[in-house]
N, C-alpha and C positions, 0 to 999 in steps of 0.2 A: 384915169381909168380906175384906176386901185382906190382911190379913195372913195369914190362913186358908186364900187362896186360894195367897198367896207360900209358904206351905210343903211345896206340893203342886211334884210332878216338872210342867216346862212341858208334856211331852205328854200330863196328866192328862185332860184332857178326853177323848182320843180314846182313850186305855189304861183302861181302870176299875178295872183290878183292878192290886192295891196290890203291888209289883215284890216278891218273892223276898229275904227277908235275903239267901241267897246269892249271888245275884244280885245285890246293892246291894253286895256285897263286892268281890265278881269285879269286876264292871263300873267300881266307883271307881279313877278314877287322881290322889285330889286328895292323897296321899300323897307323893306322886310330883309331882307338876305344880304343886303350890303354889309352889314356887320360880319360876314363871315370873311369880308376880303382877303383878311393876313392869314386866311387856313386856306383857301384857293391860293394865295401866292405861294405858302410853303409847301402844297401839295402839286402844285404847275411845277415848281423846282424839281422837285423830289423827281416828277415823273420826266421831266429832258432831261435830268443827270441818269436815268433809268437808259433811255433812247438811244444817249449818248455810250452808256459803257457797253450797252448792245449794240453797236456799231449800226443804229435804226437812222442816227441824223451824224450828222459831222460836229467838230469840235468849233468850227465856226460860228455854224447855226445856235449849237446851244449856248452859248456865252451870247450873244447877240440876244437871245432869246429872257436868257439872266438877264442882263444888261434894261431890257425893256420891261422885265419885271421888278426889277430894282428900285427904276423911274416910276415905275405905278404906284409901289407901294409908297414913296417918299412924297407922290401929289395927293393919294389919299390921307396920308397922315396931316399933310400939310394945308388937309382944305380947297386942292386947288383943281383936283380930278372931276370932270366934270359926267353928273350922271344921268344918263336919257334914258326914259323909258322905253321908248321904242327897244332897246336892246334887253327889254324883260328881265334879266337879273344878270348876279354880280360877275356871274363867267361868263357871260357874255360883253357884258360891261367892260371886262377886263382883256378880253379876247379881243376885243374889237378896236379899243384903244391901245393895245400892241403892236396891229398892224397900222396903225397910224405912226408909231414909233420906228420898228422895225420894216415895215414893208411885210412882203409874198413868204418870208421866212415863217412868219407867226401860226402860219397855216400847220405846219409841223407840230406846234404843240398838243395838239387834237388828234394827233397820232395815237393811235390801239388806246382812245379814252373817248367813253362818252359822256355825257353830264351825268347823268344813271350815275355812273359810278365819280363820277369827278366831286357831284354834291354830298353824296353820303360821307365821303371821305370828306370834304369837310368840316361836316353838319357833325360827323364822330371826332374831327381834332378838336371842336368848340366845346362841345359837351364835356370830353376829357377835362379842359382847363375851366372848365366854368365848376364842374361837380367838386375839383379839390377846392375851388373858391368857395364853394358853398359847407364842404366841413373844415375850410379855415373858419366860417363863421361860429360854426356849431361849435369849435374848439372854445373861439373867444366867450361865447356864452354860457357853455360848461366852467370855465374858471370864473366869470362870474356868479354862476349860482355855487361852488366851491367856496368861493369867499365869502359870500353870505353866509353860507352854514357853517362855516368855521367860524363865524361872531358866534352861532344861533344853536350850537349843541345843548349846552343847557337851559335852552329857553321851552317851557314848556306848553302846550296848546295841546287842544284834543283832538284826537283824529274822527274823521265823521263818515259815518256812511248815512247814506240815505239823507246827507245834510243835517245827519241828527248826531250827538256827541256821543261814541263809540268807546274809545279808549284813547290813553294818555299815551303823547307822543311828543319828541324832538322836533321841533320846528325845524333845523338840521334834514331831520329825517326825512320831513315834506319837501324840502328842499333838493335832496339825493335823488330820491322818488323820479325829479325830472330830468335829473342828471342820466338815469336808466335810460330812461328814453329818447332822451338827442344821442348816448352813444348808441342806441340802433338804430338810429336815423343815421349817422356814422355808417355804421357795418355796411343799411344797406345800400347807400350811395357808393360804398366801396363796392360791393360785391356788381354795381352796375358797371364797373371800372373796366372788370375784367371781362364781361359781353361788350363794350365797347371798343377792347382793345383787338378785335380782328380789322384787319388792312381790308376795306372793298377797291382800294384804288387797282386795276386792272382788269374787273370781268366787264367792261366796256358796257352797251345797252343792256344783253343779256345773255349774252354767249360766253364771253369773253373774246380772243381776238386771235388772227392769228400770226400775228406781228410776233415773233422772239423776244417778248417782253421779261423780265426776272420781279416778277412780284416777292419776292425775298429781298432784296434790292430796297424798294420803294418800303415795306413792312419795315426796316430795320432802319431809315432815312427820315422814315414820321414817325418812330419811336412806337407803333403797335408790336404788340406780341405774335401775333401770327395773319398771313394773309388768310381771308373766308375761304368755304371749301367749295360752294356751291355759286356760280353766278346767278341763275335765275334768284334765289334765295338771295343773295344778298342785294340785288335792286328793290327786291318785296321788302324785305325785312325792317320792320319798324319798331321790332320786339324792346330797342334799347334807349326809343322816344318811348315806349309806353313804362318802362322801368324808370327812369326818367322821374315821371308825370305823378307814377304811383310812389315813388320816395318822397319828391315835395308836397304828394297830396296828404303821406302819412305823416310828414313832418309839420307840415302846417294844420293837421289838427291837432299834433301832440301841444303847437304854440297856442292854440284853439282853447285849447283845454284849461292849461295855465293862466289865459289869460281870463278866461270865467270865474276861475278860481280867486285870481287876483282882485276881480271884479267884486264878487262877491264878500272876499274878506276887506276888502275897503269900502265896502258900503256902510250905511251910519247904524243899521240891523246888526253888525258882526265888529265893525272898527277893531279887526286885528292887524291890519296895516297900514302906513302912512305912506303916499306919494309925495314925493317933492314938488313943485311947483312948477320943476323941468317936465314934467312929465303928466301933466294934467292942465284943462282947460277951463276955463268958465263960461258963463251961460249969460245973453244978452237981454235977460232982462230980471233975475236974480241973482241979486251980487254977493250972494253967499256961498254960491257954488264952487265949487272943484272939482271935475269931473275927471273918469278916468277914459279918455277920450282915446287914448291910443292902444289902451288895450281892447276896445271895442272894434276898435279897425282892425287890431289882427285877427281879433274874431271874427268878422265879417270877410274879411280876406282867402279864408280859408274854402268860401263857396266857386271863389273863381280857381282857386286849385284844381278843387274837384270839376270843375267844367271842363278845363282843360284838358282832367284826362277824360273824360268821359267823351267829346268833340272826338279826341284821338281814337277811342275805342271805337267809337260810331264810324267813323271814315272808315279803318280797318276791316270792318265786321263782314262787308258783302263785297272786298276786292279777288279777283281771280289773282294770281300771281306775276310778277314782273310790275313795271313801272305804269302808274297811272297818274294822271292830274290830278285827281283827288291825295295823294301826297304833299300838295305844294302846301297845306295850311301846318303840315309838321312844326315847322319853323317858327311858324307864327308863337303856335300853344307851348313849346318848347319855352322860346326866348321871353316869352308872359310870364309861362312859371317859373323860371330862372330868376325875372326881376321880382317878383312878388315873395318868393321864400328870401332873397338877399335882403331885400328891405325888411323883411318880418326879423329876420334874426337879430338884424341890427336895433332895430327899435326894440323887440324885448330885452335884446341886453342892455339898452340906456333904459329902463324900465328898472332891471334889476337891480341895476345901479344907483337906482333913485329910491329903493323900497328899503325899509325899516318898516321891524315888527311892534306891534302895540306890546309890549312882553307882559302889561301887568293885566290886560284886558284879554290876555292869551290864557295866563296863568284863574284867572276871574272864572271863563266862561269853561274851563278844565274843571271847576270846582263843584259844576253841576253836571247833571242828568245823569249822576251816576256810574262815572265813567272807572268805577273802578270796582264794581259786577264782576268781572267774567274773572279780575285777580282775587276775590274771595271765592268763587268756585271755584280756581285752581288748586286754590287753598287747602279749600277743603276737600279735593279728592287727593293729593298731596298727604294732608295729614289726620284726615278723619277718616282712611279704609271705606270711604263711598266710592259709586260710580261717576264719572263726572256730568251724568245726566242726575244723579240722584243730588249732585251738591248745586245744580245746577237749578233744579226747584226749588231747593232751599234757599239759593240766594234770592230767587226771585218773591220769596213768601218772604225774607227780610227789608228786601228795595221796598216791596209795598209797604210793609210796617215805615219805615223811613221815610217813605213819599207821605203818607198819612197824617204821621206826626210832625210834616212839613222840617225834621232832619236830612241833612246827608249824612252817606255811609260814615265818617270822619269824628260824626256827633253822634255815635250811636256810644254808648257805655260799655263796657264789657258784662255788666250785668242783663243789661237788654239784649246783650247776642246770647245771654247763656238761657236764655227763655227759650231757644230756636234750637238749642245743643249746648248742652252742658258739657262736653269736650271743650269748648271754647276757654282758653287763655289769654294769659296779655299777650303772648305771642302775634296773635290776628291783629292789634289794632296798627302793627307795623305794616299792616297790608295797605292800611289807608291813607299813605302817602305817595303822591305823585310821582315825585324820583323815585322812588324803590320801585313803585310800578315800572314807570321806562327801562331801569336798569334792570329788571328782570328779564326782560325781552333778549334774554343773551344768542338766543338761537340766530342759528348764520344767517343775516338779510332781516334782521329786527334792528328796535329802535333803540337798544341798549345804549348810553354814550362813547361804549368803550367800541362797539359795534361799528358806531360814525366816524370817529376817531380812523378808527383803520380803513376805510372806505374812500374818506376824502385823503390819506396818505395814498393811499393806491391808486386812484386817480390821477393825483397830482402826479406819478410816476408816467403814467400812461401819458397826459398830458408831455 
Protein backbone atom coordinates (compact mmCIF):
# COMPACT_ATOMS: atom_id res chain seq x y z
CA UNK A 1 0.00 0.00 0.00
CA UNK A 2 2.82 2.58 1.04
CA UNK A 3 4.72 2.12 -1.83
CA UNK A 4 1.64 2.33 -4.31
CA UNK A 5 0.60 5.22 -2.73
CA UNK A 6 4.43 6.82 -2.80
CA UNK A 7 4.29 6.53 -6.46
CA UNK A 8 1.55 8.67 -6.82
CA UNK A 9 1.92 12.86 -7.30
CA UNK A 10 1.55 14.12 -3.32
CA UNK A 11 -1.68 16.08 -4.56
CA UNK A 12 -3.09 12.75 -5.79
CA UNK A 13 -5.82 12.70 -3.48
CA UNK A 14 -7.29 15.91 -4.36
CA UNK A 15 -6.44 15.82 -8.41
CA UNK A 16 -7.84 12.29 -9.76
CA UNK A 17 -7.14 12.41 -12.89
CA UNK A 18 -3.59 11.35 -13.99
CA UNK A 19 -1.42 14.77 -15.09
CA UNK A 20 -0.83 15.10 -18.97
CA UNK A 21 2.68 13.52 -20.37
CA UNK A 22 2.87 17.01 -21.61
CA UNK A 23 2.32 18.46 -18.80
CA UNK A 24 4.68 16.04 -16.73
CA UNK A 25 7.28 17.52 -19.30
CA UNK A 26 6.58 21.06 -19.23
CA UNK A 27 6.09 21.21 -15.68
CA UNK A 28 9.50 18.95 -14.52
CA UNK A 29 12.49 20.96 -13.56
CA UNK A 30 14.39 18.00 -11.96
CA UNK A 31 16.69 18.13 -15.08
CA UNK A 32 17.69 21.18 -14.14
CA UNK A 33 17.37 21.24 -10.29
CA UNK A 34 19.07 18.01 -9.47
CA UNK A 35 22.21 19.86 -9.04
CA UNK A 36 20.82 21.43 -6.05
CA UNK A 37 20.48 17.99 -4.08
CA UNK A 38 23.44 18.40 -1.45
CA UNK A 39 21.53 22.08 -0.39
CA UNK A 40 18.02 20.08 -0.14
CA UNK A 41 19.92 17.50 1.97
CA UNK A 42 21.67 19.97 4.18
CA UNK A 43 18.53 22.22 4.43
CA UNK A 44 16.05 18.78 5.16
CA UNK A 45 18.68 18.28 7.97
CA UNK A 46 18.95 21.51 9.32
CA UNK A 47 14.96 21.61 9.29
CA UNK A 48 14.24 17.97 11.52
CA UNK A 49 17.10 18.84 13.72
CA UNK A 50 14.76 22.39 13.97
CA UNK A 51 11.36 19.93 14.61
CA UNK A 52 13.21 17.82 16.81
CA UNK A 53 14.77 20.42 19.45
CA UNK A 54 11.00 21.87 19.20
CA UNK A 55 9.72 18.76 20.53
CA UNK A 56 7.36 18.90 16.66
CA UNK A 57 8.78 15.03 16.04
CA UNK A 58 10.58 12.68 18.31
CA UNK A 59 14.22 11.70 18.48
CA UNK A 60 13.41 8.46 16.67
CA UNK A 61 11.71 9.79 13.75
CA UNK A 62 14.48 12.28 13.28
CA UNK A 63 17.70 10.15 13.20
CA UNK A 64 15.58 7.60 11.02
CA UNK A 65 14.89 10.58 8.93
CA UNK A 66 19.01 11.60 8.93
CA UNK A 67 19.64 8.17 8.51
CA UNK A 68 17.49 8.03 4.94
CA UNK A 69 18.99 11.27 4.13
CA UNK A 70 22.45 10.11 4.53
CA UNK A 71 21.63 7.01 2.09
CA UNK A 72 20.36 9.46 -0.42
CA UNK A 73 22.97 11.62 -0.41
CA UNK A 74 25.91 8.59 -0.74
CA UNK A 75 23.50 7.02 -3.96
CA UNK A 76 23.54 10.29 -5.59
CA UNK A 77 27.06 10.83 -5.30
CA UNK A 78 27.64 7.31 -6.09
CA UNK A 79 25.55 7.42 -9.44
CA UNK A 80 23.22 4.91 -8.26
CA UNK A 81 19.95 7.13 -7.27
CA UNK A 82 17.56 6.74 -9.56
CA UNK A 83 15.72 9.80 -11.24
CA UNK A 84 11.93 9.87 -12.43
CA UNK A 85 10.37 12.48 -13.79
CA UNK A 86 7.20 11.75 -12.88
CA UNK A 87 8.38 13.19 -9.47
CA UNK A 88 9.08 16.75 -11.14
CA UNK A 89 12.16 17.89 -9.19
CA UNK A 90 14.89 17.28 -6.78
CA UNK A 91 12.58 17.46 -3.37
CA UNK A 92 10.45 15.67 -4.53
CA UNK A 93 12.86 13.17 -5.92
CA UNK A 94 14.32 13.08 -2.67
CA UNK A 95 11.08 13.12 -0.68
CA UNK A 96 9.81 10.27 -2.42
CA UNK A 97 12.72 8.07 -2.26
CA UNK A 98 12.77 8.53 1.56
CA UNK A 99 9.84 6.91 2.12
CA UNK A 100 10.95 4.12 0.22
CA UNK A 101 13.70 4.02 2.74
CA UNK A 102 12.15 4.87 5.71
CA UNK A 103 8.43 4.29 5.38
CA UNK A 104 5.16 6.70 6.77
CA UNK A 105 7.97 8.45 9.05
CA UNK A 106 9.23 10.60 5.87
CA UNK A 107 5.93 12.25 5.87
CA UNK A 108 7.27 14.38 8.80
CA UNK A 109 9.77 16.12 7.03
CA UNK A 110 7.30 18.36 5.27
CA UNK A 111 6.40 19.46 8.48
CA UNK A 112 5.71 23.73 8.74
CA UNK A 113 7.91 23.61 5.13
CA UNK A 114 6.67 24.06 1.80
CA UNK A 115 8.75 23.84 -1.47
CA UNK A 116 8.12 27.78 -1.54
CA UNK A 117 10.32 28.00 1.00
CA UNK A 118 12.31 24.63 0.86
CA UNK A 119 13.73 25.72 -2.86
CA UNK A 120 14.66 29.18 -2.12
CA UNK A 121 16.56 28.09 0.64
CA UNK A 122 18.33 26.01 -1.56
CA UNK A 123 18.59 27.73 -4.61
CA UNK A 124 20.35 30.75 -1.72
CA UNK A 125 22.83 27.79 -0.13
CA UNK A 126 24.04 27.09 -4.04
CA UNK A 127 24.42 30.56 -5.03
CA UNK A 128 26.42 31.39 -1.70
CA UNK A 129 29.09 28.58 -2.72
CA UNK A 130 29.02 29.12 -6.32
CA UNK A 131 29.52 33.29 -6.09
CA UNK A 132 32.77 32.74 -3.67
CA UNK A 133 33.75 30.23 -6.58
CA UNK A 134 33.40 32.57 -8.89
CA UNK A 135 35.83 35.43 -7.02
CA UNK A 136 38.11 32.50 -6.41
CA UNK A 137 38.42 32.87 -10.23
CA UNK A 138 38.49 36.59 -10.41
CA UNK A 139 41.40 36.36 -7.57
CA UNK A 140 43.37 33.72 -9.93
CA UNK A 141 43.05 36.20 -12.76
CA UNK A 142 43.94 39.27 -11.03
CA UNK A 143 47.46 37.67 -10.10
CA UNK A 144 47.80 36.82 -13.41
CA UNK A 145 47.40 40.18 -14.88
CA UNK A 146 49.66 41.29 -11.55
CA UNK A 147 52.28 39.25 -12.96
CA UNK A 148 52.24 40.36 -16.36
CA UNK A 149 52.52 44.00 -15.33
CA UNK A 150 55.32 43.37 -13.06
CA UNK A 151 57.44 42.02 -16.31
CA UNK A 152 55.60 45.23 -18.26
CA UNK A 153 56.29 48.56 -16.04
CA UNK A 154 58.68 49.85 -18.08
CA UNK A 155 57.36 48.78 -21.33
CA UNK A 156 56.08 51.50 -23.13
CA UNK A 157 52.96 51.80 -25.70
CA UNK A 158 50.53 54.51 -26.36
CA UNK A 159 47.46 54.90 -24.75
CA UNK A 160 44.50 55.43 -27.47
CA UNK A 161 41.27 56.95 -27.41
CA UNK A 162 39.17 56.78 -30.04
CA UNK A 163 41.66 54.08 -31.38
CA UNK A 164 43.95 56.79 -32.17
CA UNK A 165 47.50 57.34 -30.18
CA UNK A 166 46.55 59.61 -27.29
CA UNK A 167 49.48 59.61 -24.90
CA UNK A 168 52.37 57.70 -23.58
CA UNK A 169 51.67 55.00 -21.18
CA UNK A 170 52.90 51.70 -19.13
CA UNK A 171 51.66 48.75 -20.66
CA UNK A 172 51.74 47.83 -16.72
CA UNK A 173 49.36 50.52 -16.59
CA UNK A 174 46.82 48.97 -19.33
CA UNK A 175 47.34 46.06 -17.52
CA UNK A 176 46.05 47.54 -13.87
CA UNK A 177 43.27 49.28 -15.84
CA UNK A 178 41.69 45.54 -15.66
CA UNK A 179 42.76 44.77 -12.51
CA UNK A 180 40.20 47.93 -11.41
CA UNK A 181 37.68 46.23 -12.81
CA UNK A 182 37.42 42.42 -11.84
CA UNK A 183 38.12 43.85 -8.17
CA UNK A 184 34.49 45.41 -8.75
CA UNK A 185 33.34 42.64 -10.02
CA UNK A 186 34.66 41.32 -6.66
CA UNK A 187 32.92 44.04 -4.37
CA UNK A 188 30.00 43.42 -6.19
CA UNK A 189 29.39 39.63 -6.13
CA UNK A 190 30.33 40.35 -2.53
CA UNK A 191 27.96 42.84 -1.80
CA UNK A 192 25.28 40.11 -3.35
CA UNK A 193 26.57 37.91 -0.44
CA UNK A 194 24.91 39.76 2.06
CA UNK A 195 21.16 39.86 0.34
CA UNK A 196 21.67 36.42 0.01
CA UNK A 197 22.47 35.65 3.39
CA UNK A 198 18.74 36.01 4.78
CA UNK A 199 17.35 32.23 5.92
CA UNK A 200 13.65 31.73 3.93
CA UNK A 201 13.62 28.37 5.24
CA UNK A 202 10.29 28.62 7.50
CA UNK A 203 7.73 31.03 5.97
CA UNK A 204 6.27 27.77 4.41
CA UNK A 205 3.81 28.54 1.00
CA UNK A 206 3.18 32.12 2.22
CA UNK A 207 2.15 32.57 5.50
CA UNK A 208 4.49 31.04 7.38
CA UNK A 209 3.14 28.28 9.70
CA UNK A 210 1.90 27.83 12.72
CA UNK A 211 3.83 24.74 13.98
CA UNK A 212 6.38 26.24 16.98
CA UNK A 213 9.09 26.34 14.58
CA UNK A 214 12.59 28.54 15.76
CA UNK A 215 13.77 29.88 12.47
CA UNK A 216 16.94 31.27 14.48
CA UNK A 217 17.64 27.53 14.85
CA UNK A 218 17.69 26.63 11.15
CA UNK A 219 19.49 30.58 10.16
CA UNK A 220 22.43 29.67 12.46
CA UNK A 221 22.52 25.57 11.29
CA UNK A 222 22.76 26.85 7.21
CA UNK A 223 25.27 29.53 8.28
CA UNK A 224 22.75 32.60 6.97
CA UNK A 225 22.97 35.82 8.78
CA UNK A 226 19.49 36.34 9.57
CA UNK A 227 16.05 34.77 9.00
CA UNK A 228 13.78 37.04 6.19
CA UNK A 229 11.19 39.35 7.76
CA UNK A 230 8.46 39.05 5.62
CA UNK A 231 6.96 35.66 4.21
CA UNK A 232 4.90 36.55 1.40
CA UNK A 233 8.09 38.65 0.39
CA UNK A 234 10.41 36.14 0.58
CA UNK A 235 8.42 33.32 -1.72
CA UNK A 236 8.22 36.53 -4.34
CA UNK A 237 11.55 37.65 -4.02
CA UNK A 238 13.95 37.07 -6.77
CA UNK A 239 15.81 40.42 -6.20
CA UNK A 240 19.06 38.12 -5.43
CA UNK A 241 18.84 35.86 -8.88
CA UNK A 242 18.56 39.24 -10.45
CA UNK A 243 21.92 40.65 -8.51
CA UNK A 244 23.25 37.53 -9.47
CA UNK A 245 22.73 37.86 -13.30
CA UNK A 246 23.62 41.57 -13.28
CA UNK A 247 27.18 40.91 -11.64
CA UNK A 248 28.01 38.15 -14.31
CA UNK A 249 26.47 40.25 -17.03
CA UNK A 250 28.74 43.20 -15.74
CA UNK A 251 31.70 40.99 -15.35
CA UNK A 252 31.40 39.29 -18.60
CA UNK A 253 31.54 42.40 -20.49
CA UNK A 254 34.39 43.84 -18.53
CA UNK A 255 36.13 40.11 -20.14
CA UNK A 256 34.17 41.49 -23.36
CA UNK A 257 36.09 44.36 -23.36
CA UNK A 258 39.58 42.96 -22.74
CA UNK A 259 39.19 40.56 -24.93
CA UNK A 260 38.42 43.06 -28.19
CA UNK A 261 41.21 44.79 -26.93
CA UNK A 262 43.33 41.77 -27.13
CA UNK A 263 41.95 41.09 -30.35
CA UNK A 264 42.67 44.09 -31.78
CA UNK A 265 46.39 44.51 -30.47
CA UNK A 266 47.13 40.99 -31.99
CA UNK A 267 45.87 41.78 -35.17
CA UNK A 268 48.54 42.15 -38.03
CA UNK A 269 47.19 46.22 -38.22
CA UNK A 270 48.64 46.80 -34.44
CA UNK A 271 50.94 43.51 -33.77
CA UNK A 272 51.50 44.74 -30.09
CA UNK A 273 51.04 41.17 -28.86
CA UNK A 274 51.83 37.76 -29.31
CA UNK A 275 49.58 34.60 -28.54
CA UNK A 276 51.03 31.35 -28.00
CA UNK A 277 49.95 28.70 -29.85
CA UNK A 278 48.06 27.29 -26.63
CA UNK A 279 45.92 29.85 -27.06
CA UNK A 280 45.09 30.35 -30.80
CA UNK A 281 43.61 28.36 -33.78
CA UNK A 282 44.13 28.08 -37.36
CA UNK A 283 41.91 28.13 -40.31
CA UNK A 284 41.20 25.06 -42.83
CA UNK A 285 42.11 26.29 -45.71
CA UNK A 286 44.98 29.06 -45.00
CA UNK A 287 47.79 27.76 -43.36
CA UNK A 288 49.09 30.83 -42.40
CA UNK A 289 46.83 31.59 -40.03
CA UNK A 290 46.69 31.90 -36.09
CA UNK A 291 43.66 33.14 -34.93
CA UNK A 292 42.74 34.53 -31.74
CA UNK A 293 39.75 32.08 -31.58
CA UNK A 294 39.05 32.08 -27.89
CA UNK A 295 39.02 35.49 -27.13
CA UNK A 296 36.36 35.80 -29.74
CA UNK A 297 34.15 33.30 -27.82
CA UNK A 298 34.45 35.36 -24.67
CA UNK A 299 33.42 37.98 -26.70
CA UNK A 300 30.57 36.37 -28.05
CA UNK A 301 29.67 34.78 -24.76
CA UNK A 302 29.03 37.78 -23.15
CA UNK A 303 25.40 38.16 -25.18
CA UNK A 304 24.01 35.03 -23.46
CA UNK A 305 24.81 36.84 -20.15
CA UNK A 306 22.98 39.49 -20.86
CA UNK A 307 19.99 37.18 -22.05
CA UNK A 308 20.04 35.69 -19.04
CA UNK A 309 19.32 38.50 -17.07
CA UNK A 310 17.16 40.09 -19.16
CA UNK A 311 14.73 36.46 -19.56
CA UNK A 312 14.96 37.12 -15.55
CA UNK A 313 13.75 40.59 -15.74
CA UNK A 314 10.96 39.81 -18.28
CA UNK A 315 9.44 36.85 -16.00
CA UNK A 316 9.63 39.35 -13.00
CA UNK A 317 8.10 42.29 -14.66
CA UNK A 318 4.22 41.61 -14.60
CA UNK A 319 4.25 38.79 -11.48
CA UNK A 320 1.61 39.82 -8.47
CA UNK A 321 3.38 38.70 -5.35
CA UNK A 322 3.81 35.11 -3.74
CA UNK A 323 4.75 32.05 -5.68
CA UNK A 324 4.10 31.37 -9.44
CA UNK A 325 5.32 28.88 -12.05
CA UNK A 326 6.71 31.36 -13.95
CA UNK A 327 9.60 31.21 -11.30
CA UNK A 328 10.66 27.58 -12.27
CA UNK A 329 13.13 29.05 -15.22
CA UNK A 330 15.34 30.97 -12.17
CA UNK A 331 17.38 28.00 -11.98
CA UNK A 332 17.83 27.55 -15.33
CA UNK A 333 19.35 31.26 -16.28
CA UNK A 334 21.21 31.17 -12.86
CA UNK A 335 23.06 27.76 -13.32
CA UNK A 336 23.85 29.12 -17.55
CA UNK A 337 25.42 32.13 -16.18
CA UNK A 338 27.23 30.50 -13.29
CA UNK A 339 28.87 28.09 -16.15
CA UNK A 340 29.45 30.74 -18.59
CA UNK A 341 31.35 33.58 -16.40
CA UNK A 342 33.43 30.25 -14.74
CA UNK A 343 34.49 29.14 -17.90
CA UNK A 344 35.14 32.86 -19.12
CA UNK A 345 37.50 33.49 -16.19
CA UNK A 346 39.37 30.58 -16.62
CA UNK A 347 39.98 30.70 -20.37
CA UNK A 348 41.08 34.40 -20.00
CA UNK A 349 43.44 33.56 -17.51
CA UNK A 350 45.11 30.75 -19.85
CA UNK A 351 44.99 33.76 -22.32
CA UNK A 352 46.93 35.92 -20.03
CA UNK A 353 49.10 33.44 -19.36
CA UNK A 354 50.02 32.94 -22.89
CA UNK A 355 50.31 36.80 -23.93
CA UNK A 356 53.54 38.66 -24.35
CA UNK A 357 53.91 42.15 -25.54
CA UNK A 358 55.54 43.10 -28.89
CA UNK A 359 57.64 45.76 -26.59
CA UNK A 360 59.63 47.08 -29.69
CA UNK A 361 56.47 47.57 -31.98
CA UNK A 362 54.86 49.06 -28.74
CA UNK A 363 57.71 51.44 -28.25
CA UNK A 364 57.48 52.01 -32.60
CA UNK A 365 53.81 52.91 -32.77
CA UNK A 366 54.35 55.40 -29.15
CA UNK A 367 56.78 57.31 -31.59
CA UNK A 368 54.04 58.62 -33.77
CA UNK A 369 50.82 60.72 -33.91
CA UNK A 370 52.24 62.83 -31.64
CA UNK A 371 51.58 61.48 -28.50
CA UNK A 372 53.57 63.79 -26.60
CA UNK A 373 51.21 67.19 -27.37
CA UNK A 374 49.23 67.66 -24.47
CA UNK A 375 53.14 67.23 -22.28
CA UNK A 376 54.38 70.34 -24.28
CA UNK A 377 51.13 72.33 -23.25
CA UNK A 378 51.57 71.38 -19.94
CA UNK A 379 54.79 72.82 -20.36
CA UNK A 380 54.14 75.57 -21.32
CA UNK A 381 51.45 76.67 -19.02
CA UNK A 382 54.04 75.32 -16.32
CA UNK A 383 56.66 77.63 -17.45
CA UNK A 384 55.63 80.26 -20.07
CA UNK A 385 52.91 82.22 -17.52
CA UNK A 386 50.14 81.19 -20.45
CA UNK A 387 46.61 79.84 -19.99
CA UNK A 388 46.63 76.17 -20.69
CA UNK A 389 44.13 76.97 -23.42
CA UNK A 390 46.53 79.61 -24.68
CA UNK A 391 49.59 76.95 -24.75
CA UNK A 392 47.21 74.67 -25.95
CA UNK A 393 46.86 76.39 -29.57
CA UNK A 394 50.21 76.80 -29.51
CA UNK A 395 51.06 73.30 -29.48
CA UNK A 396 48.64 72.74 -31.93
CA UNK A 397 50.17 75.46 -34.47
CA UNK A 398 53.46 73.60 -33.75
CA UNK A 399 52.09 69.49 -34.29
CA UNK A 400 50.99 71.08 -37.66
CA UNK A 401 54.37 72.82 -38.47
CA UNK A 402 55.90 69.00 -37.50
CA UNK A 403 53.16 67.06 -39.48
CA UNK A 404 54.11 69.32 -42.54
CA UNK A 405 57.57 68.99 -42.55
CA UNK A 406 56.69 65.28 -42.00
CA UNK A 407 58.96 65.57 -38.27
CA UNK A 408 57.81 64.47 -34.95
CA UNK A 409 57.79 66.45 -32.02
CA UNK A 410 61.34 64.70 -30.99
CA UNK A 411 62.96 66.13 -34.40
CA UNK A 412 61.96 69.39 -34.00
CA UNK A 413 65.31 71.69 -33.22
CA UNK A 414 65.31 74.09 -30.58
CA UNK A 415 65.69 76.73 -33.04
CA UNK A 416 62.35 75.65 -34.86
CA UNK A 417 60.49 75.91 -31.55
CA UNK A 418 61.86 79.33 -30.79
CA UNK A 419 60.08 80.47 -34.08
CA UNK A 420 56.65 79.83 -32.14
CA UNK A 421 58.33 81.48 -28.64
CA UNK A 422 61.21 82.66 -28.07
CA UNK A 423 60.95 81.64 -24.31
CA UNK A 424 61.88 78.42 -25.51
CA UNK A 425 65.07 76.60 -23.98
CA UNK A 426 66.99 73.38 -24.14
CA UNK A 427 64.89 72.77 -21.15
CA UNK A 428 61.71 71.66 -23.56
CA UNK A 429 63.46 69.19 -25.59
CA UNK A 430 63.52 67.05 -22.26
CA UNK A 431 59.77 66.93 -22.73
CA UNK A 432 60.30 64.82 -25.76
CA UNK A 433 60.89 61.66 -24.21
CA UNK A 434 58.60 58.91 -23.63
CA UNK A 435 59.78 57.90 -19.99
CA UNK A 436 59.81 61.35 -18.65
CA UNK A 437 56.45 61.63 -20.29
CA UNK A 438 55.00 58.36 -18.21
CA UNK A 439 56.91 59.36 -15.16
CA UNK A 440 55.39 62.56 -14.95
CA UNK A 441 52.05 61.30 -14.69
CA UNK A 442 52.76 61.23 -10.75
CA UNK A 443 49.19 62.22 -9.85
CA UNK A 444 47.36 59.46 -7.68
CA UNK A 445 45.81 56.69 -10.37
CA UNK A 446 48.45 57.78 -13.19
CA UNK A 447 50.77 55.84 -15.22
CA UNK A 448 54.03 57.08 -13.44
CA UNK A 449 56.24 53.68 -12.88
CA UNK A 450 56.74 54.69 -9.34
CA UNK A 451 52.66 54.90 -9.36
CA UNK A 452 52.52 50.96 -10.60
CA UNK A 453 55.12 50.00 -8.61
CA UNK A 454 52.89 50.80 -5.47
CA UNK A 455 49.61 49.48 -6.89
CA UNK A 456 50.55 46.07 -7.80
CA UNK A 457 52.50 45.97 -4.06
CA UNK A 458 48.99 46.74 -2.82
CA UNK A 459 47.24 44.31 -4.48
CA UNK A 460 49.38 41.85 -4.06
CA UNK A 461 48.49 42.66 -0.09
CA UNK A 462 44.81 42.44 -0.70
CA UNK A 463 45.34 39.37 -2.64
Amino acid sequence: MTNKKNNKAVWNTRIKKKTSSLFQRIGSSLAIDKQLYKEDIVGSKAHVEMLFKQKIISFKIKNKIIYGLDKIEKEIKNNKFIFKNEYEDIHMSIEKRLHEIIGEEAGYLHIARSRNDQVITDFKLWMKVSTIKINDEIDKLIKSIIKLAEKNIDTIMPGFTHLKNAQAVSFAHYLMAYIEMFNRDKIRYNNNLDFLNENPLGVGALTGTSFNIDREFTTKKLKFKKPTNNSIDTVSDRDFVLDFLYSSSVCSMHISRIAEELIIWNSDGFNLINLSDQVVTGSSIMPQKKNPDLLEFLRGKTGQSYGDLFSMLTILKGLPMSYFKDLQDDKKLVFSSYDNIINSLKILNEVITNLSPNKKNMLTLAEKGYILATDLADYLTKNHSISFREAYDLTATIVNYAEKNQKNLNELTLDELKKFDSNFNKEVLKIFNLKNSINSKKSFGGTAFSNIKKMIVKYKKIL
